[in-house]
C-alpha positions as CSV (number, residue, x, y, z in Angstrom):
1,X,0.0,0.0,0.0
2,X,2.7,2.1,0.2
3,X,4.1,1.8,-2.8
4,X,0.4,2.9,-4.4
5,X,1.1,6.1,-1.9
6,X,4.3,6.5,-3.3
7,X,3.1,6.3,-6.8
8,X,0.4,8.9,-6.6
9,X,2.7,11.5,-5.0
10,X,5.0,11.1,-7.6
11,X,2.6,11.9,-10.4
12,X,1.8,14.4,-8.2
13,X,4.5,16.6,-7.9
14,X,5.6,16.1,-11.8
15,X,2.3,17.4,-12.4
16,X,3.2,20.4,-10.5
17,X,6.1,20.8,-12.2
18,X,5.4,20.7,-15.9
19,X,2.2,21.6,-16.4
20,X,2.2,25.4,-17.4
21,X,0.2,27.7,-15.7
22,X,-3.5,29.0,-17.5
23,X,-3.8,32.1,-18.6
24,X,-7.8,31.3,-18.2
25,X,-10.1,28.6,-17.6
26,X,-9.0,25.3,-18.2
27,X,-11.3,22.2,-19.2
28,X,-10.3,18.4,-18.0
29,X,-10.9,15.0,-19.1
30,X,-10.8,11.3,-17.6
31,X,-9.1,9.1,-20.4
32,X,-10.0,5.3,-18.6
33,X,-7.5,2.6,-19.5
34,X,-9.5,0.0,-17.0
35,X,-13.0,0.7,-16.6
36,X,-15.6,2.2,-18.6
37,X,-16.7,5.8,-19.4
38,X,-20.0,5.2,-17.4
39,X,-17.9,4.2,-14.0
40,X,-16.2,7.7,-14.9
41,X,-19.1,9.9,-15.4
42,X,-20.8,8.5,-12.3
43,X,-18.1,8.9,-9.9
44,X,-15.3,11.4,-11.2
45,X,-17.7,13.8,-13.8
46,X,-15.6,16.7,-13.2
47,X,-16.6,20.3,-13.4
48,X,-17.1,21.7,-17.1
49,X,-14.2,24.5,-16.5
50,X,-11.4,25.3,-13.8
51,X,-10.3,28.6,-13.4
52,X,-6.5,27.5,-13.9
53,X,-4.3,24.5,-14.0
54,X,-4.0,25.0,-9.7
55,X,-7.5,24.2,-9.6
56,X,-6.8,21.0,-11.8
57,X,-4.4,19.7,-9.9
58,X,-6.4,20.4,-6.5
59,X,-9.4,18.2,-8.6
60,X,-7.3,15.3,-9.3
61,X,-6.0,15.0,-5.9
62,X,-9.4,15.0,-4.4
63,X,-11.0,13.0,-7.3
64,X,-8.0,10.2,-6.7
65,X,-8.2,10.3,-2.2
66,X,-12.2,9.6,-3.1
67,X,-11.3,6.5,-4.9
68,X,-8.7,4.7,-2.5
69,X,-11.4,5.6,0.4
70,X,-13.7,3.9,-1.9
71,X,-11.0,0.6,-1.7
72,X,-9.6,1.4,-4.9
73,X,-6.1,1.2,-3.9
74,X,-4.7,1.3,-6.9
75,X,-6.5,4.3,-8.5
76,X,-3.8,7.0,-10.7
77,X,-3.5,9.2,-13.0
78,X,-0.7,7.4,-14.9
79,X,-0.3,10.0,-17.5
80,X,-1.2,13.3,-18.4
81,X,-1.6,15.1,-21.8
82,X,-1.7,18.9,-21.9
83,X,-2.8,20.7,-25.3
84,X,-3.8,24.3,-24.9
85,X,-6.0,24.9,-22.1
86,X,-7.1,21.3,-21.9
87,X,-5.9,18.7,-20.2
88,X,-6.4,14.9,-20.4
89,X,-5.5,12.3,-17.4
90,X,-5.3,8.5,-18.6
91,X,-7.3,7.0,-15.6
92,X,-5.6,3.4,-14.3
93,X,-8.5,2.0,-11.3
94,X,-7.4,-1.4,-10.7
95,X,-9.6,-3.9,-8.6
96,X,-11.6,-2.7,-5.6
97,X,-9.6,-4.3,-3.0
98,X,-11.5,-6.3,0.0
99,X,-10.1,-7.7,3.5
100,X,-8.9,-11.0,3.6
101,X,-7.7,-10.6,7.0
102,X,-6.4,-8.1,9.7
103,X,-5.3,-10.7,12.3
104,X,-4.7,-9.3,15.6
105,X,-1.1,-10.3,15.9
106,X,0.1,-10.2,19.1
107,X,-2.3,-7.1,20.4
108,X,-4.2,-8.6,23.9
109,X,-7.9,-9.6,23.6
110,X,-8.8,-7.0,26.2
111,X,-7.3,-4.3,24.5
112,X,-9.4,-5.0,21.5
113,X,-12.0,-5.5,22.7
114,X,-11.5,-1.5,24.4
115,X,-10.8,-0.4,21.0
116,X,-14.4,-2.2,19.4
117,X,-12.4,-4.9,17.3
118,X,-14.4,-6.9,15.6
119,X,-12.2,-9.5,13.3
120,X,-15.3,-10.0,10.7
121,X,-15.6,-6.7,10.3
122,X,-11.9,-7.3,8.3
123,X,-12.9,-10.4,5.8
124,X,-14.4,-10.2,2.6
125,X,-15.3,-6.6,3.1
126,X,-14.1,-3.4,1.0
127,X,-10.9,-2.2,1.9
128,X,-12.0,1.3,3.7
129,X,-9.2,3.9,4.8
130,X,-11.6,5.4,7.5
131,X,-12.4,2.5,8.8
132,X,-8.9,1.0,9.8
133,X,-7.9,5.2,10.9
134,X,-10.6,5.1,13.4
135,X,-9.6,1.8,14.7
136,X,-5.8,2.7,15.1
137,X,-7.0,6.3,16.5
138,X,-9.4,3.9,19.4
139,X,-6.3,1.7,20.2
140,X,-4.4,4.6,20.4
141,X,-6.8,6.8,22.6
142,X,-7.5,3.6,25.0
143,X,-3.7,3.3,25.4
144,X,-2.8,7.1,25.7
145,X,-5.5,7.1,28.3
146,X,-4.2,3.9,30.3
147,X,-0.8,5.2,31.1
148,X,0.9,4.7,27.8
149,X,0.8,8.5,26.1
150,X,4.1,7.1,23.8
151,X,1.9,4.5,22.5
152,X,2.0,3.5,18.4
153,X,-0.1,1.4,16.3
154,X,0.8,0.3,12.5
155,X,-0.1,-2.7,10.3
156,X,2.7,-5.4,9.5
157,X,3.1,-8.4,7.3
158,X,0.8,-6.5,4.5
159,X,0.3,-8.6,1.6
160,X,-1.9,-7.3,-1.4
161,X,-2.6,-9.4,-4.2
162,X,-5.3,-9.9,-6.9
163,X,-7.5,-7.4,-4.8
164,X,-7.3,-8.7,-1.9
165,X,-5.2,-7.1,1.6
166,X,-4.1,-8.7,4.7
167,X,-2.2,-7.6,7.4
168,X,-1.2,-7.8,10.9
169,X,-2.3,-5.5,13.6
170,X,1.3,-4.4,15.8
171,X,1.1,-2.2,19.1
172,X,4.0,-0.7,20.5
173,X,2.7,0.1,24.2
174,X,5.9,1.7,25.4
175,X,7.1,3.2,28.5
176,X,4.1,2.6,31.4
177,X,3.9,6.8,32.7
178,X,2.7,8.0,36.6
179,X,1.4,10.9,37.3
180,X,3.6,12.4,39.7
181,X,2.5,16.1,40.5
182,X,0.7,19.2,40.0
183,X,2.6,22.1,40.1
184,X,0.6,25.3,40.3
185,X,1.9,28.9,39.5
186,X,1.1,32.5,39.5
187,X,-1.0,34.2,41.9
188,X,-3.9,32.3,42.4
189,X,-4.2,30.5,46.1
190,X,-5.7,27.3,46.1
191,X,-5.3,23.7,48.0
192,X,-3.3,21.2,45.9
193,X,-5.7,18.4,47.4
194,X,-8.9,20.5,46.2
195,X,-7.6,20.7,42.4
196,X,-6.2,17.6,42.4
197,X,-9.5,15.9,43.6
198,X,-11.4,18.9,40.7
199,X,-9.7,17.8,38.0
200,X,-9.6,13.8,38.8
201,X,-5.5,13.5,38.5
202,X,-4.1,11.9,41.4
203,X,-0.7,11.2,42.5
204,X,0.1,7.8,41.1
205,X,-2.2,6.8,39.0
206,X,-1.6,5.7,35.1
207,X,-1.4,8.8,33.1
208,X,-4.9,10.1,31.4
209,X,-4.1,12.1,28.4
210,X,-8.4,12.8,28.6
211,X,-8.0,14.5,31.8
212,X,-5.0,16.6,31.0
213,X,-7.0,17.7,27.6
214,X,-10.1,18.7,30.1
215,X,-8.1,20.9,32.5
216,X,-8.4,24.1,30.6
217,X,-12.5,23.6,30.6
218,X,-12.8,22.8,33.8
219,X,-10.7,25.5,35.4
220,X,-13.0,28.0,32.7
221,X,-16.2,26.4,34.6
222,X,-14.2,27.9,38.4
223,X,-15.4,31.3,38.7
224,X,-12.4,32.1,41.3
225,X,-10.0,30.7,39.1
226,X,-8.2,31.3,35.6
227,X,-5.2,29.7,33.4
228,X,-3.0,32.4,32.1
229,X,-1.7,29.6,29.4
230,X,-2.3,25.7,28.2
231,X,-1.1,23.4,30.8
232,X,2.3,22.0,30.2
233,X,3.4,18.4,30.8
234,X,6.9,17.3,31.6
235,X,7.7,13.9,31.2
236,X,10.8,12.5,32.8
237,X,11.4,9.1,34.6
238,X,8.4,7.5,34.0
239,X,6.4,10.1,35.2
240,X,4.8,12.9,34.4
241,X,4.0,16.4,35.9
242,X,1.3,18.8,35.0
243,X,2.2,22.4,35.2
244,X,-0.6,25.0,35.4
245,X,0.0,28.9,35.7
246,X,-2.9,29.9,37.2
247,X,-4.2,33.3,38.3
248,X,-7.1,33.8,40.9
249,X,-10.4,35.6,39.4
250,X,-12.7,38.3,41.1
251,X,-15.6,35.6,42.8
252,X,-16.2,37.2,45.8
253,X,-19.1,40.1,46.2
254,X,-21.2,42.1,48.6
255,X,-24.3,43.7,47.8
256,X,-26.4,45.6,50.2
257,X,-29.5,48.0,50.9
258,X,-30.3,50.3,53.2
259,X,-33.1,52.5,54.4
260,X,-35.0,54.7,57.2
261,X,-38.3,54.6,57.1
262,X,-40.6,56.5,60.2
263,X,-43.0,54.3,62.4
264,X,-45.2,55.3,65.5
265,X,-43.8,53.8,68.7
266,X,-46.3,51.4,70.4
267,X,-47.7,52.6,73.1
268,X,-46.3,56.8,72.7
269,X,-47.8,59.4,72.2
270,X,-48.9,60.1,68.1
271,X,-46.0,62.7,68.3
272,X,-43.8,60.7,69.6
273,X,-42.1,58.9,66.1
274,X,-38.9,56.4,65.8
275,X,-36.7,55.7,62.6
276,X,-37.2,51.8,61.3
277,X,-33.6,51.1,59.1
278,X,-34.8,48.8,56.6
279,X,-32.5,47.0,54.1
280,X,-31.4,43.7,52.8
281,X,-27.3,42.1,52.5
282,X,-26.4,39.2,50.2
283,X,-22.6,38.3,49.7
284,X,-20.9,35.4,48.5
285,X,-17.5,34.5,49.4
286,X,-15.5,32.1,46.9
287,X,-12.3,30.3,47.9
288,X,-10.9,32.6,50.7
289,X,-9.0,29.8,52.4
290,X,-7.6,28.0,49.1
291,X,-10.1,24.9,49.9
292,X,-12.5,25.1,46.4
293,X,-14.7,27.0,49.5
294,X,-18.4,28.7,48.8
295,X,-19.7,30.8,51.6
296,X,-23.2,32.3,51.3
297,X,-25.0,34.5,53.5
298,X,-28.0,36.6,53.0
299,X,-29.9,39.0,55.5
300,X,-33.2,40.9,54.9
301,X,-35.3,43.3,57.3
302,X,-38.4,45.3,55.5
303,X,-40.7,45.2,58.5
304,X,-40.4,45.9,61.9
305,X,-39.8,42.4,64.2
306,X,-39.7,40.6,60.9
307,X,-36.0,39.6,59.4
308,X,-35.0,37.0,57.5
309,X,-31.5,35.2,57.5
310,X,-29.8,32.5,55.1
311,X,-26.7,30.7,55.7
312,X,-25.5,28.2,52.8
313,X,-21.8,27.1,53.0
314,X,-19.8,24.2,50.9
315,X,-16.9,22.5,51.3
316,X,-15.8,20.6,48.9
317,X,-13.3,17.3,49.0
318,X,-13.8,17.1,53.2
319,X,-10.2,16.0,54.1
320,X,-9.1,15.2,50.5
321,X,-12.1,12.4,50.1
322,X,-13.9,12.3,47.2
323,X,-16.9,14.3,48.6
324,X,-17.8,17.5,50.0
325,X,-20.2,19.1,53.0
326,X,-22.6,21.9,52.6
């Protein structure tokens, strides 16, 4: 298969090289040495004009990826005929290739079945491109996840003949990686335990490429806190440390409410007044110990012998556990 790579970029970049640039529009043509004139007009008809020769080029390339996706491995432009402004590309397809077999070599059962590895899915079915990325991308995200962020997956012992593949599936795991530390900087004051337990990366554990993507959203959903750049990750030893600059964020407020309003005095005389101070307080305090902290208090007095008081307060992580009071 990579020799068909090999072959297309080839053509590719002698296309580029001697076909002259159009003045003006350009028209194309499919020349088929291997199929018919039907199988071109009903999956290649190209546009009636290009505005130059760049355009062409950008057509082929497009028109040729569509075809190996579509397990036509083989698919090229073998040779190319310029007169004028018209060009002609004589159009080699070869078979549409189907799976004979992608065995799983020596890649464990449980780490297939993680992946969604499903060996049928790999005999006597077209050959699709997408279909055998996504499955290297799974193994990949499962293993970079698991504690294995230097991971690589690749086929081996490919064999392609009369249009049919087979191949071996090969994982490299590499070197097993801990997390060892956080390591927090800039201004912002806040409990190692608390944002270690917020953003689910303990001391120890297999590394989690997942989590360490998720750090900048979940410090964006903190309203005391902010990152004043991407997180960095140092890997060294076997481990690996995630540095965060992080600066603290206006959370806190106080709002208040006052007013003096006259009453009568029970029992006085009707000349005889007093001042009633009326007003309501709410204020929020957010993370004034470091702890991940919410402290919420609100006070209201409209009446006379009528006020109303609320008290919330949360603690999150109660000595580092992984749950909170309030």
């Amino acid at each position: 298969m990579k020799r068909l790579m090999y072959r297309f970029l080839a053509f590719f970049v002698a296309f580029i090289a001697v076909f002259p640039a159009c003045p003006g529009q350009a028209t194309f043509q499919w020349a088929p040495l291997d199929t018919t004139p039907a199988f071109v007009e009903r999956h290649l008809s190209p546009p009636a004009a290009f505005a130059d020769t760049a355009a062409i080029a950008a057509y082929l390339q497009k028109a040729l990826n569509e075809l190996h996706a579509d397990a036509f491995l083989e698919a090229s432009a073998d040779s190319l005929v310029y007169r004028d402004s018209s060009c002609t590309a004589y159009l080699h397809l070869g078979p549409r290739y189907e799976w004979l077999e992608l065995g799983r070599g020596d890649v464990e059962e449980a780490l297939l079945d993680a992946a969604g590895f499903r060996e049928r899915l790999y005999h006597g079915r077209p050959f699709r491109y997408d279909q055998l990325r996504k499955l290297q991308e799974r193994l990949l995200g499962y293993l970079e996840n698991h504690g294995y962020p230097f991971a690589a997956v690749w086929l081996d012992s490919i064999e392609t003949a009369a249009g049919q593949a087979r191949a071996q599936l090969k994982v490299a795991r590499g070197p097993l990686i801990l997390m060892k530390a956080l390591e927090v900087e800039g201004d912002a004051r806040v409990s190692p335990v608390y944002l270690r337990n917020y953003l689910g990366i303990q001391e120890g554990a297999p590394y989690d490429q997942s989590k360490v993507l998720r750090i900048r959203n979940r410090i964006r959903e903190l309203p005391f806190l902010q990152l004043s750049q991407d997180p960095l990750v140092d890997f060294l030893g076997g481990q690996a440390t995630v540095r965060l600059l992080l600066d603290k964020k206006r959370a806190s407020r106080f709002d208040f409410v006052i007013g003096v309003l006259p009453q009568s005095a029970a029992g006085r005389q009707e000349n005889n007044r007093s001042l009633l101070v009326t007003g309501t307080f709410n204020g929020e305090l957010q993370n004034q110990f470091g702890l991940g902290e919410r402290i919420y208090a609100e006070f209201e007095q409209l009446r006379p012998q009528t006020q109303q008081l609320e008290l919330q307060f949360n603690y999150p992580y109660v000595l580092g556990l992984p749950f909170g009071a309030g």
